[in-house]
C-alpha positions in Angstrom: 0.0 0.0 0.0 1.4 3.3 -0.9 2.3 6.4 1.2 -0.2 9.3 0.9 0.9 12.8 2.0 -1.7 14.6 4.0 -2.9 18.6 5.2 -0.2 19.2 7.5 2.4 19.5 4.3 4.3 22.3 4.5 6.4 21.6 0.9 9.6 21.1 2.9 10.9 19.1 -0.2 12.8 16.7 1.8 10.5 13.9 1.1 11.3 14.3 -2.5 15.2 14.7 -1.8 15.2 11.0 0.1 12.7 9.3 -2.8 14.5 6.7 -4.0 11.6 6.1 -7.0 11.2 9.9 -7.5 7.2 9.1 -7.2 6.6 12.4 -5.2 5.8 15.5 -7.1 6.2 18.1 -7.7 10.1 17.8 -8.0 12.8 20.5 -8.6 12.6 20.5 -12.3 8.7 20.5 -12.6 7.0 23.4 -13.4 5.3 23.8 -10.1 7.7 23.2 -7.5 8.4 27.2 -6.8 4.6 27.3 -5.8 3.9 24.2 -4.4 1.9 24.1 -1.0 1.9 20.5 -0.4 3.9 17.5 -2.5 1.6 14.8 -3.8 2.7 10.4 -3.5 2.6 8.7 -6.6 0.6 5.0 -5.4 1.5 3.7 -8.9 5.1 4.2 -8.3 5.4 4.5 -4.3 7.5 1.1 -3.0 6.3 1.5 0.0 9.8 2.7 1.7 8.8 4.9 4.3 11.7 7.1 3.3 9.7 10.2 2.8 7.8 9.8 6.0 11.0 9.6 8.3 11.9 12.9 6.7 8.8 14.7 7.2 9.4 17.3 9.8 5.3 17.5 10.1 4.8 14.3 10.2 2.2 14.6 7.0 2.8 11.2 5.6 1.2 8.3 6.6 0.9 4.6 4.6 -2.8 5.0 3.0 -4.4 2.0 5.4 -3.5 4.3 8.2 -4.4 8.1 7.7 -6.1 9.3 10.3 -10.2 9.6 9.6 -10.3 13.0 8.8 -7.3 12.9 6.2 -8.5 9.8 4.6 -9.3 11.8 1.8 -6.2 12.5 0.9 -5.6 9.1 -0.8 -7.4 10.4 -3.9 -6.1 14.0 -3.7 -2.7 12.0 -4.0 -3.5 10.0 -6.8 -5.8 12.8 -8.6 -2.9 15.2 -8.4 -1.0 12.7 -10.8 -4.5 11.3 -13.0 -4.9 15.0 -14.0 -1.5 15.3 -15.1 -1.7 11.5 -17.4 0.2 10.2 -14.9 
């Protein structure tokens, strides 16, 4: 099961630094990554390393079977994020 990045994202970037599968967007050299307000978890491409949430200095990722009830939502802001890009 994937890692889903939740509200309390504060686009700190270091979750995308530590990716090992560069599934969490937007990166560096995407368009949107000056403007970003919260970083978004690829599930097709997530391997499920807990990297990013180690890193998270607001605790804002969580694996998808356990976001807390009023975040669970989140899973398909995640994987919308990347379906409206073709993703």
């Amino acid at each position: 099961m994937a890692y889903v990045i939740a509200a309390p994202c504060i686009a700190d970037y270091s979750c995308v630094e530590i990716c090992p599968v560069n599934c969490i967007s937007p990166g560096p050299n995407e368009e949107e990554f000056d403007d970003a307000e919260q970083m978004y978890i690829n599930p097709d491409v997530c391997i499920d390393c807990g990297a990013c949430r180690d890193v998270c200095p607001v605790l804002a990722i969580y694996e998808e079977g356990c976001l807390p009830e009023k975040w669970k939502h989140y899973a398909g802001i995640n994987k919308e994020f990347f379906s409206a890009r073709g993703e």
